[in-house]
Structures are given as structure tokens and as C-alpha cells.
N, C-alpha and C positions, 0 to 999 in steps of 0.2 A: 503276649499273644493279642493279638488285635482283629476282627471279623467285621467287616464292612461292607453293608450293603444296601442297595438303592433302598431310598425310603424311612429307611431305620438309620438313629444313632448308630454310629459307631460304638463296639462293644470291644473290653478289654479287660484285657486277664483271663485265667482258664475260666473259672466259675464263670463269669457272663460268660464268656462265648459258648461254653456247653451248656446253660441255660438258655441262649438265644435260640441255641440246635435242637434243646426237645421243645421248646415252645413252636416251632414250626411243622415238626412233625407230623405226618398223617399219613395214614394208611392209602389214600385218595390221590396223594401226590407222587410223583417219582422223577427221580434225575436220570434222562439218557445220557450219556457219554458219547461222544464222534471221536474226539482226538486229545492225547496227553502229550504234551512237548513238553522235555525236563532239558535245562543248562543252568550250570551254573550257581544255583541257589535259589533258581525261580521257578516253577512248576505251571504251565498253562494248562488249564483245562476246558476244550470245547462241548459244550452241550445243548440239551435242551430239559426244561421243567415242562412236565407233564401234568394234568389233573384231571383225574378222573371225575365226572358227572357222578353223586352220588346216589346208588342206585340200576347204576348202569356200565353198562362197559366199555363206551364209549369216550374218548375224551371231550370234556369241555372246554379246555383248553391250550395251549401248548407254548412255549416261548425259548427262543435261543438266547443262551448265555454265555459267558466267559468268566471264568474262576480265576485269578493270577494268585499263586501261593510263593510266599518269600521263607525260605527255611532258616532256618538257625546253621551253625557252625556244626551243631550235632544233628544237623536234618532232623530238627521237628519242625512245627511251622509256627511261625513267627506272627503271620498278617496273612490274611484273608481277603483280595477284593474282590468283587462281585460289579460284571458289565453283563449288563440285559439287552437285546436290539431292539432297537425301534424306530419304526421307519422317520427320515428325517421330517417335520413339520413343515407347514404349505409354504411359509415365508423365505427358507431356503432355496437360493437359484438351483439351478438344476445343472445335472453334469452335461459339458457339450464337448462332443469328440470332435476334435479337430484333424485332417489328414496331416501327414509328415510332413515337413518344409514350410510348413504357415508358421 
């Protein structure tokens, strides 16, 4: 089992990856969910990570992510990655739409 994500080593075998999970843990934090698409062996999960301001009931912060889960043969999970958004950096051209037939 392999847990992967931005920032952090890569974590492998049960023990770390369920050490990496309570070490993040917080009462302050939570996962929304949007969308689960399952084929195959691969499990997508749309979200967003929430954090609560603590103290208050307000979010401090929020961020959308993408979960990719690779199962085993006997659907457990194998590998873990972990895709966060972020808007592209200044240095990237920018999208130009162009009409049909050019």
C-alpha cells in the first residue's frame, strides 16, 4: 500500500499510511465529496478539503482535490494519489479560443 501526497514522502506499507492518516487528523478539518467514479481497479474521488478557523464556524480555508485509488485484485487499495488545484502560475500562456475552420 502506497499514500501519496503533494508535499509529503511517499508513504508505504499499512503502518505508515495509517500513521500518516492519524497524524493529519483534526477535528477542524473535513473532506467534502462531489463525485466517486469507480472502473476497473481504479476508484476516482472529487473533492474538496475544508478547515475550519478555530474557534469559529466559519471556514478558513477550502481547496479542491482529486483522490486516484488503484485496488488490489481483492479490492483493497493498493496506492493512494492525491491531486490538489491550483491555479496555473503567471508564466503560463494563457488559453486562446479560436473559432472553427482557422
Amino acid at each position: 500500500m502506497t499514500l501519496d501526497h503533494p508535499g509529503a514522502p511517499p508513504y508505504r506499507g499499512r503502518d505508515a499510511v495509517l500513521s500518516a492518516h492519524a497524524a493529519q487528523a483534526t477535528l477542524l478539518r473535513r473532506h467534502e465529496l462531489d463525485t466517486v467514479v469507480a472502473d476497473e481497479g481504479r476508484v476516482v474521488v472529487l473533492g474538496r478539503v475544508v478547515r475550519q478557523a478555530p474557534g469559529t464556524a466559519r471556514a478558513a480555508y477550502d481547496v479542491d482535490f482529486a483522490d486516484v485509488f488503484t485496488l488490489s485484485g481483492q479490492t483493497l487499495v493498493r496506492e493512494c494519489r492525491r491531486y490538489y488545484y491550483a491555479p496555473p502560475s503567471s508564466g503560463l500562456p494563457t488559453h486562446q479560443e479560436h473559432p472553427a475552420g482557422e
